[in-house]
Every structure is written in C-alpha cells, then in structure tokens.
N, C-alpha and C positions, 0 to 999 in steps of 0.2 A: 532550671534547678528546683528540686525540691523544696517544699516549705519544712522551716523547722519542724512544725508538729507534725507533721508527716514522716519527717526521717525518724522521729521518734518511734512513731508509730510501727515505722518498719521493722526499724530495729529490735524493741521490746517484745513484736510477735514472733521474732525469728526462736523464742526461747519459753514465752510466755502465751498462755490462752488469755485474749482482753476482749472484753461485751463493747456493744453499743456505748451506754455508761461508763466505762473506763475512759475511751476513745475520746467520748464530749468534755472529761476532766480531763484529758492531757491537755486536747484541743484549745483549754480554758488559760491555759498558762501562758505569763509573761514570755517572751521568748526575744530577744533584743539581739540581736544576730551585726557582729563583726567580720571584716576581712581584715586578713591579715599576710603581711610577706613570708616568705619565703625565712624560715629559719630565726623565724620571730618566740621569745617567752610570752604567754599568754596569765600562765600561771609559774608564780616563784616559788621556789623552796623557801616555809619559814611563811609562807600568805598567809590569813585566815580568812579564805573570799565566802564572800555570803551568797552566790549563786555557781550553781553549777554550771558547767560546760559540756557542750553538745557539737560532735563533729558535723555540721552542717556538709560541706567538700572539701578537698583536699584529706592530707594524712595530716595528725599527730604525731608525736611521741611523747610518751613520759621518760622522766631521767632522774638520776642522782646526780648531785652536783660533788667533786670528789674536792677534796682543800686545798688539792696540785692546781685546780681549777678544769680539770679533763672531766668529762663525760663517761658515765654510764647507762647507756640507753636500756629501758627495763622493758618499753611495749609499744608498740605501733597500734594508732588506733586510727578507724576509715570514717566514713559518712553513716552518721545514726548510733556511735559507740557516746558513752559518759564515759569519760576517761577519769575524771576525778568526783564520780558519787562518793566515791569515802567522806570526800569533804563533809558532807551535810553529816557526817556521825562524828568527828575528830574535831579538832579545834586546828590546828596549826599544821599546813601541808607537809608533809615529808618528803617530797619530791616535786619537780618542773613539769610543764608542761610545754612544750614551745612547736609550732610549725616547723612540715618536712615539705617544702615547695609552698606554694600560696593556697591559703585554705580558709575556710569562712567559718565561726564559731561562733554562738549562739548560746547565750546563758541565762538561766532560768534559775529565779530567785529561791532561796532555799526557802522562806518562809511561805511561800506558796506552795510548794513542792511539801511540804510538812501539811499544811494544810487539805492538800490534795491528798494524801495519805490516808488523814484521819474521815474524810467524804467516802475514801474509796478505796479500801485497804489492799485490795488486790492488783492498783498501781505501786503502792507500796514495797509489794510482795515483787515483783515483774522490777522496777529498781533495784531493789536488795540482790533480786537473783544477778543481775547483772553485775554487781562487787564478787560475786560469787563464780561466776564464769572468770572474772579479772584473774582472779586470787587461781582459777583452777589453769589459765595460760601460764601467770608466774610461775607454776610449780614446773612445768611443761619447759619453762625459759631454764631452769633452774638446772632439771637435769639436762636439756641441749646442750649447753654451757660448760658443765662441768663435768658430762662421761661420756660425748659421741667425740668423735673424727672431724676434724674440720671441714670437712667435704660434706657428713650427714648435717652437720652443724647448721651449713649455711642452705644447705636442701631444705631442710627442716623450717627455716624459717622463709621460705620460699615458697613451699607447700599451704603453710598455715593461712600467709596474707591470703594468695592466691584462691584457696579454699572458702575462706572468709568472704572476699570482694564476688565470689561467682556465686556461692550461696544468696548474697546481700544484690548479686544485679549490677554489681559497680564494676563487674571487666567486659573488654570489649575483646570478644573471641580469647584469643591466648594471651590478649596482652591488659596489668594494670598499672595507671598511673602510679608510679616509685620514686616521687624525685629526691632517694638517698642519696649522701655523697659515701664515695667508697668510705674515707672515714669514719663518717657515723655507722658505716654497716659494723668496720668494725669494733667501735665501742658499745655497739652492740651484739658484738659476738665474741668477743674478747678475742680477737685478733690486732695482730701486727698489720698496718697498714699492706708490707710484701706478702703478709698469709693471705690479705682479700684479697687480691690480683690474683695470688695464683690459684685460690680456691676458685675463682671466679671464673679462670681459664681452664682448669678441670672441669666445671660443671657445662661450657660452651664444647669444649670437645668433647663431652659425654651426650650433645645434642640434646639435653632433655631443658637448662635450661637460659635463662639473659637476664641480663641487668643494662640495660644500652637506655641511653636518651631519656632517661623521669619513665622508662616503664621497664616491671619484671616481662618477659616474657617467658612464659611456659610451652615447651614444643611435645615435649613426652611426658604426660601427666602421670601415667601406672609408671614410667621409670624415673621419675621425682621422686615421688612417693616411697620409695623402695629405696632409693639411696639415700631420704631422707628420715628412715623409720619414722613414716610423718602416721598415726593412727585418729583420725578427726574427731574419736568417740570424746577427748577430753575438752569440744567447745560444747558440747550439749545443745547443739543449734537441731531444732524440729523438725527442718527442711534440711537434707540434705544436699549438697550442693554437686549441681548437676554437671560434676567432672569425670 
C-alpha cells in the first residue's frame, strides 16, 4: 500500500504542476491514517472536524442524509481524492462521508494544512483546485441525474469511476474494486431498486459493461462511453487515462 503522502502526491499531480519544494511540505504533514469497515460514517452531517480526509484504499462516498433517514449519494471518491477539502473553508459539514467496502483514511490536520499553505502557496493553489474539479463532477452528477436515460445514466457513471481509477493506476486490466450495494447505486442515481436490476441487465446484454462481486467491470470501453455520453474533458486530469 501506498503511503499517505504519496497518494497525495499522486493525486494533486494528476491536475496540478508541484516542485521539489511543494513535495517536502506535503511530505511534512501529519497524516494519522485509519481503517475502517465496510459501510462505516467517517465524517457526519452537522461535524465541524478540524482535519481533513484522504482516501488512502478502498472507495468513499459523500451523501446527504434526507429526514425520511434514506440516502442521497452525491460522489464516489478512490485512493488519493480529499473528499471533504471544503471543510477547512466552512465551519459546519453539509454532508457524510462514510465507506463503500473496507477502506483506510488518513486525516491531516487542518492547521497544518493552513500553515503549509502560507510556506507554500502553490500547495495551496493544487488543494483548492481539487474543491474545484469536486464542484466541476457535481455539476456533471447534476445533469446525469436529471436529463439522460437510465441506461446513459448508469453508463455514465461507470465511465467516470473507471476513467478516473485507470488514469490514477488503481484498475486491474478491465476490472475496479466497487463494493456498491445495488441499493446505494441506486440512491445514487435516483433509481428504484427494479430500475438498477434492470438497468444493470441492459448494460450486461449490451457486453460493454458489470457490476458482479465488489468490481465494475468494463468489457467495451469506446461502446460505454457512447452509451454513456461519458466526455472526460470535465475532470480536467493532465494525464489522460489510458483507455
């Protein structure tokens, strides 16, 4: 397994240009690293945590917590994402954060992280951008959600992981670790439990793509993509990912 400031590392350069100098102040940072099970809260709706989170392995999710007490899953995050950099600017979380399978997460104090800022504004610059890719997926979930086809819907967001984890290094050939339960797919895609099954068995007779055992599998990349109007220009990652 990687070391925390490594996955940082990785992660921040998929989007950001970092020197020598940036590299030794991430390197410099607390980093206190947890595991955690399987479908665990990490961070609550209503927290005010004073160090940030870092996917070390395993997936995330963030979510809304709705007052029916159901779920709305808002984003999947892999190994090397900040899923809640907002925090260091806001006072009070607006949303959860909780594990999708067993994942290990790593929190780095925010007053270091501020400090490290002011040493080195260009880590600074390279975090912020990263609320800024967040903010540019939301938009991305936003209209999936509310103007494709069920079938582009759930393509789409099959596309994204997939493009993301082969960019980042974290799939093994056609297949990445997924351990969603149908359920969460769907409170993540605002389907009825019956629409994921059967969206799911549309996308397996279309051969392109799987959701079987804790991994997506993708079999036809160029006909994923196509059924998922998936276009990658909106993660703004440097390295293209070699699919």
């Amino acid at each position: 397994m990687e070391k925390a400031h490594a996955v940082l590392v990785r992660n921040l350069a998929e989007h950001s240009d970092l020197t020598e100098n940036d590299i030794a102040e991430i390197g410099r940072l607390t980093c206190t690293a947890r595991n955690f099970e399987a479908n665990k809260d990490f961070i609550r709706q209503g927290d005010d945590p004073e160090a940030a989170a870092l996917v070390v392995s395993g997936v995330v999710a963030r979510y809304h917590l709705l007052q029916t007490g159901r779920r709305q899953y808002l984003s999947f995050h892999m190994s090397g994402d900040l899923p809640d950099a907002q925090g260091l600017f806001i006072e009070k979380m607006d949303h959860a954060l909780c594990t999708i399978g067993p994942a290990t997460v790593a929190f780095l104090p925010h007053k270091e992280l501020f400090l490290a800022f002011k040493r080195r504004p260009s880590v600074g610059f390279a975090i912020w951008r990263e609320t800024l890719l967040d903010a540019a997926i939301f938009r991305e979930a936003i209209t999936n959600n509310s103007a494709r086809p069920m079938r582009t819907r759930m393509a789409h967001l099959f596309c994204e992981l997939f493009y993301k984890a082969r960019a980042a290094g974290l799939s093994e050939g056609t297949k990445y670790p997924f351990p969603i339960s149908l359920l969460q797919l769907g409170e993540a895609l605002g389907m009825a439990i019956a629409t994921v099954n059967r969206t799911l068995q549309e996308l397996r007779r279309s051969g392109t793509a799987d959701l079987r055992d804790g991994e997506l599998i993708v079999l036809k990349w160029r006909e994923l993509q196509r059924l998922g109007d998936f276009d990658p220009a909106y993660l703004h990652l440097k390295r293209r990912s070699p699919v």
